[in-house]
Structure formats: structure tokens, C-alpha cells
C-alpha positions in Angstrom: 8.9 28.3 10.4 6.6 26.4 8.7 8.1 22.4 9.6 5.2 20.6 11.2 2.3 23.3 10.7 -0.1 20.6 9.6 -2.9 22.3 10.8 -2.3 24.9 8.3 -1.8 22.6 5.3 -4.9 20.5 5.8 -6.7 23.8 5.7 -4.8 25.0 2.7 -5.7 21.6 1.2 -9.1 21.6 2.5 -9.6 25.0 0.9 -8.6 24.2 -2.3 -10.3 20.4 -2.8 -14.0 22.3 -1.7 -12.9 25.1 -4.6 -11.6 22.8 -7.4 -14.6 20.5 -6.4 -16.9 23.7 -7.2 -15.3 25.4 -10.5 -13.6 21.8 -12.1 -16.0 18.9 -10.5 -15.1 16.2 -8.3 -13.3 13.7 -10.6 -11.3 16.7 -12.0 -7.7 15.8 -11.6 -6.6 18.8 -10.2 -9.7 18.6 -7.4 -8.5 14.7 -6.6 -5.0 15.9 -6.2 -6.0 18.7 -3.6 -8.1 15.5 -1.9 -5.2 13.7 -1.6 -3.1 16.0 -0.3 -5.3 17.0 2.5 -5.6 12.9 3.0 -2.0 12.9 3.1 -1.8 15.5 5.8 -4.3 13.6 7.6 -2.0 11.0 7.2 0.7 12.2 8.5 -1.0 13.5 11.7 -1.9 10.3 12.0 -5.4 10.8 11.7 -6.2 7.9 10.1 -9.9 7.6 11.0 -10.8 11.3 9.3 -7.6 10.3 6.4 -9.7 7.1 5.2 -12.9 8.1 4.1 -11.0 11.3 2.1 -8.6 8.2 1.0 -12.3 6.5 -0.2 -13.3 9.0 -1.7 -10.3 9.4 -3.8 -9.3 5.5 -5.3 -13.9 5.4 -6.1 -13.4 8.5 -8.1 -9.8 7.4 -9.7 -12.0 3.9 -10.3 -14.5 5.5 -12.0 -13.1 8.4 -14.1 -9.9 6.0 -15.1 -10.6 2.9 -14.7 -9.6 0.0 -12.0 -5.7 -0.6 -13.4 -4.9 2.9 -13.9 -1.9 4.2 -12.4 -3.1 6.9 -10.2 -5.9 4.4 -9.3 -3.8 1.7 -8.0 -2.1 4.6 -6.0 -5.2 5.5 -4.2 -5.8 1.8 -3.8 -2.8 1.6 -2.2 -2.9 4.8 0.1 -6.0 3.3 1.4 -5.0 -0.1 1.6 -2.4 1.4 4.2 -4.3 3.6 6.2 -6.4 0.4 6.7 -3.4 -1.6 8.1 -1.8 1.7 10.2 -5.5 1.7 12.1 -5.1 -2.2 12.7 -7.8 -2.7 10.4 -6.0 -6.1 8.8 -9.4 -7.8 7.1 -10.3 -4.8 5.1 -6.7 -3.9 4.8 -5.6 -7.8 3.4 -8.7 -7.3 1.0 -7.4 -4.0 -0.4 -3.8 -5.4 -1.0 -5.4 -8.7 -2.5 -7.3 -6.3 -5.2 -3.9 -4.4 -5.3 -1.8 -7.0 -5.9 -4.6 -8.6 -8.5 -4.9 -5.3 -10.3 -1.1 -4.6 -10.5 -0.4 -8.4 -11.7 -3.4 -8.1 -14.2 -1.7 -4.6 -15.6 1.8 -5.0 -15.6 2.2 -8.9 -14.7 2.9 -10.8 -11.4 6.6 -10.0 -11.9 6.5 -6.1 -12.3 8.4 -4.3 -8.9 4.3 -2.7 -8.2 3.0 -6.6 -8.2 5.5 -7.3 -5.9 5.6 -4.8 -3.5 1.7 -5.1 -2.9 2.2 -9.0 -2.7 5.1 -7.8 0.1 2.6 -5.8 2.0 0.1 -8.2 1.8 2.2 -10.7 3.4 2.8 -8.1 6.0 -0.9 -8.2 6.7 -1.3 -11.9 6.8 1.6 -12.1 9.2 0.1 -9.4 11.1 -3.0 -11.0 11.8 -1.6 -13.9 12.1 -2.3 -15.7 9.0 1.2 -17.4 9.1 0.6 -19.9 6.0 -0.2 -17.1 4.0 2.4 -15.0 5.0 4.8 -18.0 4.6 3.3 -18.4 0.5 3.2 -14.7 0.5 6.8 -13.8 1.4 7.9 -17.0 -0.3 6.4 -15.8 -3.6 7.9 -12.1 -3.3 11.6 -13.3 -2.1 11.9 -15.3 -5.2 10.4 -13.1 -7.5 12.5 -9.7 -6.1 15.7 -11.8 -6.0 14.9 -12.9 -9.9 14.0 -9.6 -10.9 15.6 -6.8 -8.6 18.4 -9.0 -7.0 19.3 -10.6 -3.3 21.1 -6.9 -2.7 18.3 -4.5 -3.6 16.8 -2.6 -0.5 13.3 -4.0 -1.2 14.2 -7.8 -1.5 16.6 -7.3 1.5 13.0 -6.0 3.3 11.1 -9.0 2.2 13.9 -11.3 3.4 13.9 -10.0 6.8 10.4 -10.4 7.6 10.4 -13.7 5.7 13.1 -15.0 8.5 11.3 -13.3 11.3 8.6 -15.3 10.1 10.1 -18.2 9.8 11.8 -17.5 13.2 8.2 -17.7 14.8 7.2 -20.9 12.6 10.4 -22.4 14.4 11.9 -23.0 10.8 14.9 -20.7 11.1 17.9 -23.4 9.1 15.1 -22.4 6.1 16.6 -18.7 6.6 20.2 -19.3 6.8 20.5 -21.3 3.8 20.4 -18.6 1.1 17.6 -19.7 -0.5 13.8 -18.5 -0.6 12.2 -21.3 -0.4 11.9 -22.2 3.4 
């Protein structure tokens, strides 16, 4: 059975990123995709210290070849913007959501479900590290906007309002969260 043989699949991916990287080059797309598939097994192992600089790696390339607002850039940007928080690594990690969030905004505007869910997980981060005012913005901001745009009921704003009332909880201003509105 092959469930849960990550061993194998990093050196399946390993294999063919250091053969793509030969015969195609580096930035080829097919040789970042075999990156990120071994960063994602890395990832999933939860080796996150050896997943991050593979995850590097992959969003400088994706910057380069396609520019910073590209699609599969902001991805990467993302992937490693994550890796960052799973380590506990909240400064770099609140810096790579902050370009993610920017880039996103700048791209698709401040409204688009992408802008939003990287202003969500950089709200995460703030709260994390204990940043509560900008948590309190952040969530704020993101509430009102996923309400507006996805609705009170959709899974994500439903995510963003329970970690908005747990913050709010913790500020001691929990009538703000029972009142049905966003603004706190």
C-alpha cells in the first residue's frame, strides 16, 4: 500500500526536479512543479525546516520568470508564507502574508476571495504573535469584506468570524461578537 510512503515520494520528486532541472532548466515549469511537489512532501512530513528553502527556491524563480502578481507566484508566496507560520516563524511569516495580501490586492483588488484570504491569514499571524490591534483591524477588515462579498454563511467568513470573537474574547470585548455585526 502506498498511503503514507512519503519517503518514496520525496525521492520520486527529488529525482525528477534534479532531472527536469538538467534537460528543461530551473525556471522550466515542469522542473518548478517537480520542486514543489517534493516541498509539498516535505510538507506534509512536517519537515518544515528542509520544506522552506525548496519552498524559496520556488516563489524566487516564479518571481523571476513570471513576474511578482502572477498566479503560480502568489501560490508559492503563499506556500512559503505558511511553512513560515507552521515553524513559529511569525515576523518572517507576517512579512510574507503582508506582500501576499499587497500583491493579491494590487492584481485582483482588496475585495477578490485571494486578497482576503491572505488578509485572514495574516490576521492569524498578528494574533499569533500577539499583535492584537492588528489582528483586531485585520479580522475586522476581512469579516466585512467576506460577509459583503461571499456572505455571513460561507465556510470562509464563518472561519474569520470565529477567530475574530476568540479575539475579541481575549480583548474582553465579547457584546462586540454577539451583536451580528463586524465591527467590534
Amino acid at each position: 500500500e502506498m498511503k503514507g510512503n512519503w519517503e518514496e515520494a520525496a525521492q520520486l520528486h527529488s529525482k525528477a526536479w534534479l532531472l527536469r532541472k538538467a534537460k528543461l532548466g530551473e525556471a522550466h515549469s515542469d522542473t518548478l512543479c517537480s520542486l514543489d511537489g517534493l516541498a509539498r512532501v516535505r510538507t506534509a512530513k512536517e519537515e518544515h525546516s528542509e520544506a522552506e528553502p525548496l519552498l524559496n527556491e520556488s516563489w524566487s524563480l516564479r518571481k523571476a520568470a513570471l513576474g511578482e502578481t502572477h498566479p503560480d507566484t502568489l501560490t508559492a508566496l503563499a506556500a512559503l508564507a505558511n511553512c513560515h507560520y507552521s515553524q513559529g516563524h511569525l515576523a518572517p511569516a507576517e512579512k510574507l502574508f503582508t506582500e501576499l495580501y499587497t500583491s493579491h490586492k494590487a492584481a485582483l483588488g482588496a475585495s477578490h476571495p485571494d486578497a482576503l484570504s491572505a488578509m485572514h491569514s495574516l490576521a492569524v499571524t498578528y494574533h499569533s504573535a500577539g499583535n492584537t490591534e492588528m489582528a483586531y483591524a485585520c479580522y475586522n477588515e476581512a469579516l466585512s469584506k467576506r460577509w459583503e462579498v461571499l456572505g455571513q454563511a460561507h465556510p470562509d467568513s464563518i472561519a474569520t468570524m470565529d477567530l475574530y470573537e476568540q479575539l475579541l474574547k481575549e480583548m474582553g470585548m465579547m457584546e462586540n461578537a454577539d451583536d451580528g455585526t463586524a465591527e467590534g
